[in-house]
Backbone bond lengths (Angstrom), bond angles and torsions (degrees), N, CA, C in turn:
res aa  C-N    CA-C-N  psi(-1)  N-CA   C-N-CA  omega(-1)  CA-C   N-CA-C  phi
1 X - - - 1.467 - - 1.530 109.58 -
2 X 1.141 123.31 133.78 1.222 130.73 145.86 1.397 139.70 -20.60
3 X 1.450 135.24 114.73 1.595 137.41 143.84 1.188 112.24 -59.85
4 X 1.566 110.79 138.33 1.246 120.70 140.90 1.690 108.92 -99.80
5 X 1.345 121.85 131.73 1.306 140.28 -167.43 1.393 105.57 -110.15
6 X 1.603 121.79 119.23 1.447 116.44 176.97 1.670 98.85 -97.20
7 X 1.481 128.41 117.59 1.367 125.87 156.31 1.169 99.38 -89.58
8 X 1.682 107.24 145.70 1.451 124.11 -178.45 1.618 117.13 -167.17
9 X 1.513 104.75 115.08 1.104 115.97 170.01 1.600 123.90 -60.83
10 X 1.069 135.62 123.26 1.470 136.83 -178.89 2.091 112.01 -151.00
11 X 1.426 91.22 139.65 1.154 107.02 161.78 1.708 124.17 -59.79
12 X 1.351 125.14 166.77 1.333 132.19 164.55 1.340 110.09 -34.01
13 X 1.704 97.76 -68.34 1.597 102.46 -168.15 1.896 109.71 -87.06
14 X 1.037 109.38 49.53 1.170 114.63 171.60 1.949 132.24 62.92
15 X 1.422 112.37 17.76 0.995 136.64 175.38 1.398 120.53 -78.49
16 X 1.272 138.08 134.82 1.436 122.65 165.12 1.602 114.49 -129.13
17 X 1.833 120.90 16.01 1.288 114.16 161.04 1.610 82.56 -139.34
18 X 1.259 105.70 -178.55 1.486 128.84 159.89 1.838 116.00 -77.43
19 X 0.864 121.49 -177.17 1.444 134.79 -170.74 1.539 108.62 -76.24
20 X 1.706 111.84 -27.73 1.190 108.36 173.33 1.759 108.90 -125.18
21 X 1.150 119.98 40.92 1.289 141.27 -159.91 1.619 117.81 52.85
22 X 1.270 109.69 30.82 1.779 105.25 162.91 1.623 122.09 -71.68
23 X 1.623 89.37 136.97 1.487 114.52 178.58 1.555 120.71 -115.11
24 X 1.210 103.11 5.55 1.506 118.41 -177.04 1.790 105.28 -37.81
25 X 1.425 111.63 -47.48 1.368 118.42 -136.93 2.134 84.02 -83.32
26 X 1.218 100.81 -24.85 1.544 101.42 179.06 1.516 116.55 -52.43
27 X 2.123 96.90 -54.18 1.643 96.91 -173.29 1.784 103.64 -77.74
28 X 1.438 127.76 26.09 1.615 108.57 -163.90 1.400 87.93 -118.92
29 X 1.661 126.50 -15.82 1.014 123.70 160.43 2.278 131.19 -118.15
30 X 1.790 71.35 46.47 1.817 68.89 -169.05 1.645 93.52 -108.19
31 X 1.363 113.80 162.50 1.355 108.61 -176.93 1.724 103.00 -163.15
32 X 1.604 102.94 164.95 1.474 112.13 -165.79 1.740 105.78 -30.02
33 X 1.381 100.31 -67.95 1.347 101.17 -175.29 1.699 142.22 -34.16
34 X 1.783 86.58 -46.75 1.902 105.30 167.01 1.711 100.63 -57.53
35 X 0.883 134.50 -54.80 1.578 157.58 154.46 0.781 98.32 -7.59
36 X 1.591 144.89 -101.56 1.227 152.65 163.13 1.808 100.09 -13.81
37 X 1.096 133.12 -75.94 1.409 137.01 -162.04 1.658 104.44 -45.38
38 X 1.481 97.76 -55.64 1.769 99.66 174.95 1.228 95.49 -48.28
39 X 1.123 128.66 -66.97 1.641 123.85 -145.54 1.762 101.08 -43.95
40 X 1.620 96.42 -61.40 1.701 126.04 -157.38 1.895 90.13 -56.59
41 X 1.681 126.17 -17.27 1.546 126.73 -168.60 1.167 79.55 -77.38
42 X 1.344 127.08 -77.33 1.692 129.03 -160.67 0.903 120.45 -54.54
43 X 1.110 130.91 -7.35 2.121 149.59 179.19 1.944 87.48 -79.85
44 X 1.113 99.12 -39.82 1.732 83.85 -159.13 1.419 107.06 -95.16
45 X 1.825 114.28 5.39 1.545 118.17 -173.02 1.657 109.02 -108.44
46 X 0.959 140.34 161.92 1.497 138.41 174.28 1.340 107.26 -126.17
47 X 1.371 121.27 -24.98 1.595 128.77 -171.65 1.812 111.47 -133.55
48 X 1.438 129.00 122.15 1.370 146.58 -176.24 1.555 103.11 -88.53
49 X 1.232 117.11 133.04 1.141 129.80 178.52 1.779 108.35 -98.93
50 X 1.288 162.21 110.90 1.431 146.78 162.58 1.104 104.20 -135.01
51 X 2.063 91.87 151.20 1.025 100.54 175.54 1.906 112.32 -87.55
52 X 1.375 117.93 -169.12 1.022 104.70 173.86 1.718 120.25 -76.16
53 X 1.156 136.73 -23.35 1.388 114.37 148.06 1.047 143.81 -38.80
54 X 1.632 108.27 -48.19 1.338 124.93 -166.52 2.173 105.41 -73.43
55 X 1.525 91.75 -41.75 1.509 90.31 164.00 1.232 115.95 -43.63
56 X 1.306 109.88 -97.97 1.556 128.93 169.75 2.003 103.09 0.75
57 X 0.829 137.63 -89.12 1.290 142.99 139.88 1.231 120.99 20.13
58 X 1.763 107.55 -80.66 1.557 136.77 -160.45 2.191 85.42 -62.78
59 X 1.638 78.38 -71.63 1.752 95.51 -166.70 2.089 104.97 -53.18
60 X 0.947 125.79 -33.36 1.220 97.58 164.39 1.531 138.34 -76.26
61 X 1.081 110.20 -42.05 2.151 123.18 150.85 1.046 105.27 -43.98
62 X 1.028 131.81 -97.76 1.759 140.36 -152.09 1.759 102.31 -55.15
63 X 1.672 124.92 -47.80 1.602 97.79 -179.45 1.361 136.07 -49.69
64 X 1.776 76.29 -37.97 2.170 80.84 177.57 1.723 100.43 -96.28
65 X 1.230 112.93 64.70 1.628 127.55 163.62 1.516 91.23 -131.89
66 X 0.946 135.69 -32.50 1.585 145.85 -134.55 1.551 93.34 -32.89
67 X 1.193 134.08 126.39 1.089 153.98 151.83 1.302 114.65 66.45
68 X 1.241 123.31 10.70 1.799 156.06 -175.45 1.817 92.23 -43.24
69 X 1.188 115.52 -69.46 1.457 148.39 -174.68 1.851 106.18 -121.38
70 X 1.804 80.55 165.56 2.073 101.61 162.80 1.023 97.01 -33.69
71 X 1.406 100.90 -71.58 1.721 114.89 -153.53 1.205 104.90 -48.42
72 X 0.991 126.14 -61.72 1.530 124.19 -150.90 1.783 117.87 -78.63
73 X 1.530 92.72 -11.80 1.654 102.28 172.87 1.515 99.64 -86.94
74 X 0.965 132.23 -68.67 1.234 142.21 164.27 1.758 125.14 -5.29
75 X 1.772 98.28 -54.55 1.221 106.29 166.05 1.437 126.64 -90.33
76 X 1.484 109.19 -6.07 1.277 103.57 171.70 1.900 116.63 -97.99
77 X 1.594 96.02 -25.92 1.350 98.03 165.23 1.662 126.09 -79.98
78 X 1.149 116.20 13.12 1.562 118.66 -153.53 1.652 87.89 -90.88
79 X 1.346 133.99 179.06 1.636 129.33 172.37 1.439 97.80 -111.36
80 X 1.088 115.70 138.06 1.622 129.93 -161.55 1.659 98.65 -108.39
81 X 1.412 135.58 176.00 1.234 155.84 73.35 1.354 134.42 -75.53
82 X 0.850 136.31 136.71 1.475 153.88 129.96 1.386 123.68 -55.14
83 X 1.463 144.51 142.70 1.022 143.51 -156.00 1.891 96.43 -147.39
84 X 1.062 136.55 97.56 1.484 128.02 -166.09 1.661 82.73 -160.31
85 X 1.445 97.27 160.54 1.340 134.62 153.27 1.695 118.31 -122.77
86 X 1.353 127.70 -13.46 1.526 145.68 172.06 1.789 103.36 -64.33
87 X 1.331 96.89 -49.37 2.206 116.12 -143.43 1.216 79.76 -69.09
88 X 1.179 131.57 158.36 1.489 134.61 152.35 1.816 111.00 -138.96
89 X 1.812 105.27 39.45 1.252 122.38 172.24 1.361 103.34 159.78
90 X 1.615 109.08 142.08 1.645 133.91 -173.95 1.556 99.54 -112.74
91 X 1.352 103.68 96.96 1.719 103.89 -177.93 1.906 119.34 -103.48
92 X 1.532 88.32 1.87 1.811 114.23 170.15 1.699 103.77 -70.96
93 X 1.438 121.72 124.32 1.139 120.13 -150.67 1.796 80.28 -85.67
94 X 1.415 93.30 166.72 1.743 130.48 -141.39 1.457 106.22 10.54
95 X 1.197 148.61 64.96 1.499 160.64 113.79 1.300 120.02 -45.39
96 X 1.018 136.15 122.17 1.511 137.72 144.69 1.369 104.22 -114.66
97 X 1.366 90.00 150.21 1.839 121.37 164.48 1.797 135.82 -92.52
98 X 1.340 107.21 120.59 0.980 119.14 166.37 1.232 131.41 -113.58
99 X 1.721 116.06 121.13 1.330 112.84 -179.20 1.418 92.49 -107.73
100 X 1.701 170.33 42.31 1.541 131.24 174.12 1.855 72.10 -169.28
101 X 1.561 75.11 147.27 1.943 90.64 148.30 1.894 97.23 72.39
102 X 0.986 121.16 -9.94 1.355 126.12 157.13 1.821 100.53 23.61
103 X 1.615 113.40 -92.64 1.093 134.13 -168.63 1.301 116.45 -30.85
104 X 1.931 110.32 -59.40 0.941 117.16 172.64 1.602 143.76 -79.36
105 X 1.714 102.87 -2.49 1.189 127.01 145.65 1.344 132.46 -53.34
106 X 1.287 105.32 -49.21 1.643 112.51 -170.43 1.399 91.75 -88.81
107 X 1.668 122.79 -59.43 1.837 92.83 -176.05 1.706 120.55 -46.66
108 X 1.858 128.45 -31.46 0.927 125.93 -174.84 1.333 107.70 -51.59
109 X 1.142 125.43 -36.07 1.510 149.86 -169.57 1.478 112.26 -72.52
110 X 1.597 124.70 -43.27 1.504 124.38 -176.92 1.601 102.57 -91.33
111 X 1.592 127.13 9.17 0.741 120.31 170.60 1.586 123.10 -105.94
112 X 1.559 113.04 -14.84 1.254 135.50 139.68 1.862 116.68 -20.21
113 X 1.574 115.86 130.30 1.123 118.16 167.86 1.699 117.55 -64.81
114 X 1.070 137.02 132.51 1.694 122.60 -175.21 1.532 89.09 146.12
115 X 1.412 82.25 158.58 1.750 114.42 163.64 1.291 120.21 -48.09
116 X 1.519 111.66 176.04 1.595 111.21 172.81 1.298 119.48 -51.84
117 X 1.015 130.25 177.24 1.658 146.27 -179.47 1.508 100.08 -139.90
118 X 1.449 90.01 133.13 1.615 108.96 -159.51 1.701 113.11 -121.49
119 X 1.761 110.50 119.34 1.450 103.73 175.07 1.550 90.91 -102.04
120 X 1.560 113.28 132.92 1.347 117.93 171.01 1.356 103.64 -112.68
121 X 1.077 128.01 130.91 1.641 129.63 160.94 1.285 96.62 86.70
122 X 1.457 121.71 -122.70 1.226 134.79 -178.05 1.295 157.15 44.18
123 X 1.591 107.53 6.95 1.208 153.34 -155.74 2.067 94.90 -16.58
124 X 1.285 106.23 -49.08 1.911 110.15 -169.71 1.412 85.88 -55.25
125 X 1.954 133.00 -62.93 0.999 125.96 -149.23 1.814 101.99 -64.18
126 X 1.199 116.09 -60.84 1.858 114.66 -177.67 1.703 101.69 -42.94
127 X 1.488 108.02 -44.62 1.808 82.28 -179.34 1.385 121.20 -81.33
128 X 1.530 125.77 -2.61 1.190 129.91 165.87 1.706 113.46 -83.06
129 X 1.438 120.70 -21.66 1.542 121.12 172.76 0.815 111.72 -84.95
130 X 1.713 129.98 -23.83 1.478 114.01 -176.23 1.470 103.84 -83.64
131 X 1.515 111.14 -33.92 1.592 105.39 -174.11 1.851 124.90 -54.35
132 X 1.560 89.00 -20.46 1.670 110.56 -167.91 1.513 93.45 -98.70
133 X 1.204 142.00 9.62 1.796 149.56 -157.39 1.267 120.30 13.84
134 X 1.643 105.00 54.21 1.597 134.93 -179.44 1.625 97.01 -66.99
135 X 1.548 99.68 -52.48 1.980 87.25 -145.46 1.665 92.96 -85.53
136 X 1.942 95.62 152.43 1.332 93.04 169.67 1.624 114.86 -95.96
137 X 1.452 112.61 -15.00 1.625 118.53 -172.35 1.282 109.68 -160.75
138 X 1.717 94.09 136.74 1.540 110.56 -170.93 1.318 104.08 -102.74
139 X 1.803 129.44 117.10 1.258 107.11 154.03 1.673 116.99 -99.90
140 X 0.737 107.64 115.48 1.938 110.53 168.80 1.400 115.56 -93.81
141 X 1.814 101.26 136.59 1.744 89.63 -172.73 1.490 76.31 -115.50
142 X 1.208 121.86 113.64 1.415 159.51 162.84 1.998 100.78 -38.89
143 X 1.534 128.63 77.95 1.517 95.36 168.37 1.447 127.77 -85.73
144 X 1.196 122.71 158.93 1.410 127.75 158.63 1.686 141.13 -34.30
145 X 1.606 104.17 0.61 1.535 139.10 -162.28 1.854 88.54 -84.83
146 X 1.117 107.62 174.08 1.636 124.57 171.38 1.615 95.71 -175.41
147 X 1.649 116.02 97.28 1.143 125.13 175.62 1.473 116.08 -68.31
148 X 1.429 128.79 -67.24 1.118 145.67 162.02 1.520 109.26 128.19
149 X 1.014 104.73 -12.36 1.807 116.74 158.07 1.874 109.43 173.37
150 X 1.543 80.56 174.70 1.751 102.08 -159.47 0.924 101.41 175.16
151 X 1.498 97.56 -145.39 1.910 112.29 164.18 1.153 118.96 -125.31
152 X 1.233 122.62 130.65 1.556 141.02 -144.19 2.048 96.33 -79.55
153 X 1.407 121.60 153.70 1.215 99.48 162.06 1.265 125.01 -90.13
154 X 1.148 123.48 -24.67 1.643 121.32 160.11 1.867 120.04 -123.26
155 X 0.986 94.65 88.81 1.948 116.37 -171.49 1.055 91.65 -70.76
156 X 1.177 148.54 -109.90 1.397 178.20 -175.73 1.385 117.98 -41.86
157 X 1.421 116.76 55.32 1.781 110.36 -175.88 1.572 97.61 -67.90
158 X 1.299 128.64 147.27 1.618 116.15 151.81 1.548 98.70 -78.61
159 X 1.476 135.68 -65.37 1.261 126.44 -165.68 1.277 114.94 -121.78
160 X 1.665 115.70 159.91 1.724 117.98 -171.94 1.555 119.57 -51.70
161 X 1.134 129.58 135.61 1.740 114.22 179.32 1.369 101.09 -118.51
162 X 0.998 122.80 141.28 1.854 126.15 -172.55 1.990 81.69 -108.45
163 X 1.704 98.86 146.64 1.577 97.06 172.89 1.277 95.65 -142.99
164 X 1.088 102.78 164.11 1.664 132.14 -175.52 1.438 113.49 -102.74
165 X 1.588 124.26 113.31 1.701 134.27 -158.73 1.445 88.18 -92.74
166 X 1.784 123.82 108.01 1.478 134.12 161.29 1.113 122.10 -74.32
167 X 1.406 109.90 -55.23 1.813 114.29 179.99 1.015 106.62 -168.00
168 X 1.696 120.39 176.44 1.328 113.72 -158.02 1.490 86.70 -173.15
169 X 1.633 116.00 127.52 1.269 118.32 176.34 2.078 104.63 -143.50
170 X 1.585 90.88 141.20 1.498 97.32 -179.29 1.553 119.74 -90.56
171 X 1.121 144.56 115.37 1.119 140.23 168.74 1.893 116.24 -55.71
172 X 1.450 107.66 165.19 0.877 107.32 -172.42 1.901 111.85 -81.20
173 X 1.361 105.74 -23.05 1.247 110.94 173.89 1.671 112.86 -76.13
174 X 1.438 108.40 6.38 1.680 108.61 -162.90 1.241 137.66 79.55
175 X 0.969 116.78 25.20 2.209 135.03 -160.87 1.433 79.81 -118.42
176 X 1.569 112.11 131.95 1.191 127.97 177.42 1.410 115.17 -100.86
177 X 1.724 138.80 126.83 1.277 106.86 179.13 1.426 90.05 -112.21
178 X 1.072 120.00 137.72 1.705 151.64 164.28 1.318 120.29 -110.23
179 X 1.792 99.74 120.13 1.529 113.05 -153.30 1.410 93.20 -115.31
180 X 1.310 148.37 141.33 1.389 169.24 -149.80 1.908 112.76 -169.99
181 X 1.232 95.40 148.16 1.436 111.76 166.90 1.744 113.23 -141.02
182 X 1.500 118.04 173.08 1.350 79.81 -169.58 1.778 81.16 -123.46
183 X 1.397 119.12 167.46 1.116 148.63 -158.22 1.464 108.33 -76.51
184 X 1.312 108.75 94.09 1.495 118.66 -167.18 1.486 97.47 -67.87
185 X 1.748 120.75 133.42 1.629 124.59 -173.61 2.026 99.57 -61.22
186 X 1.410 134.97 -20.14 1.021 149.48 -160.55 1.742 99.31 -92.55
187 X 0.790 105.66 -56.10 2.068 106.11 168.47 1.722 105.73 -75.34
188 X 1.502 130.55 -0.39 1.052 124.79 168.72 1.463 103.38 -94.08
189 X 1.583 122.36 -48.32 1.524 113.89 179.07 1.313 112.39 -46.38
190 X 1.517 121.33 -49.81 1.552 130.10 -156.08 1.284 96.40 -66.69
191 X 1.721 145.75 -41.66 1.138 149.15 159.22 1.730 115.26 -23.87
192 X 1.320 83.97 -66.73 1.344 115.35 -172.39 2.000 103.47 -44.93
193 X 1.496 92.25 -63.55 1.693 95.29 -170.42 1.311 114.04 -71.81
194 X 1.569 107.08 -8.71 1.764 102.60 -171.14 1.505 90.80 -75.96
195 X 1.579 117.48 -33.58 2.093 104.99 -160.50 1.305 85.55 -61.54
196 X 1.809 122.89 -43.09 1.661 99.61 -139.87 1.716 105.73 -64.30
């Protein structure tokens, strides 16, 4: 079965834009190496998860890259969703749109043969997958920044999530990436029945 993988940029104190959506502090500490890691994330994904910001965004940069570079073939050849109720058309080549049924979309999807499934950016969509207990693994590359406000990447939990610490690697610029999964209720019973 399939992952869906949330990548997510975030500050110390838990921020991942500025107050008026600045990202400055991302490119002042990104470097060859983080570079490489993005690349090596999308190597292991076949399918993009966005929300409608993050489209909007993605799809205007990357078309007029079209095949410029890796990257830019990569992201334009990769198969997209969109996740909106606003869009009323995905004109980012192989994108489709989904507005309803979310849940039963994305499990149709982790049940699909293929690679990981990838939320990049998107901060509304990760707090709308975790609330729905879509994603299976969070990587956050943790920077060295302390904004003091913005927008949080997960504001709004409805309920507690217990997670599981996978790995954890330091960059040379100091950006931490911290890898998590979250605690399937089924590996909590088996816990559970082995004490009794």
């Amino acid at each position: 079965m399939r992952k869906v993988v949330a990548l997510a940029f975030v500050t110390l104190d838990g921020f991942t834009t500025g107050p008026n959506g600045e990202t400055d502090w991302q490119l002042h500490n990104f470097n060859e190496e983080m570079g490489e890691f993005i690349f090596e994330s999308y190597e292991d994904a076949d399918l993009l998860l966005l929300g409608r910001y993050t489209y909007q965004q993605f799809a205007a940069y990357w078309h007029h890259q079209y095949n410029k570079n890796p990257e830019a073939a990569r992201m334009n050849n990769t198969h997209k969703i969109v996740f909106s109720t606003t869009l009323t058309e995905a004109t980012w080549h192989n994108t489709r749109l989904i507005a309803s049924n979310i849940t039963q979309e994305v499990n149709a999807l982790k049940r699909q043969r293929g690679k990981n499934i990838a939320i990049v950016g998107s901060t509304g969509l990760i707090q709308s997958f975790t609330n729905l207990g879509l994603i299976d693994e969070y990587r956050l590359l943790i920077y060295p920044v302390l904004l003091g406000k913005g927008r949080r990447l997960l504001h709004n939990i409805q309920d507690t999530q217990q997670l599981t610490f996978i790995r954890s690697r330091i960059f040379s610029n100091g950006v931490m990436l911290a890898v998590y999964q979250p605690v399937k209720q089924a590996c909590i019973f088996n816990i559970l029945s082995a004490a009794l």
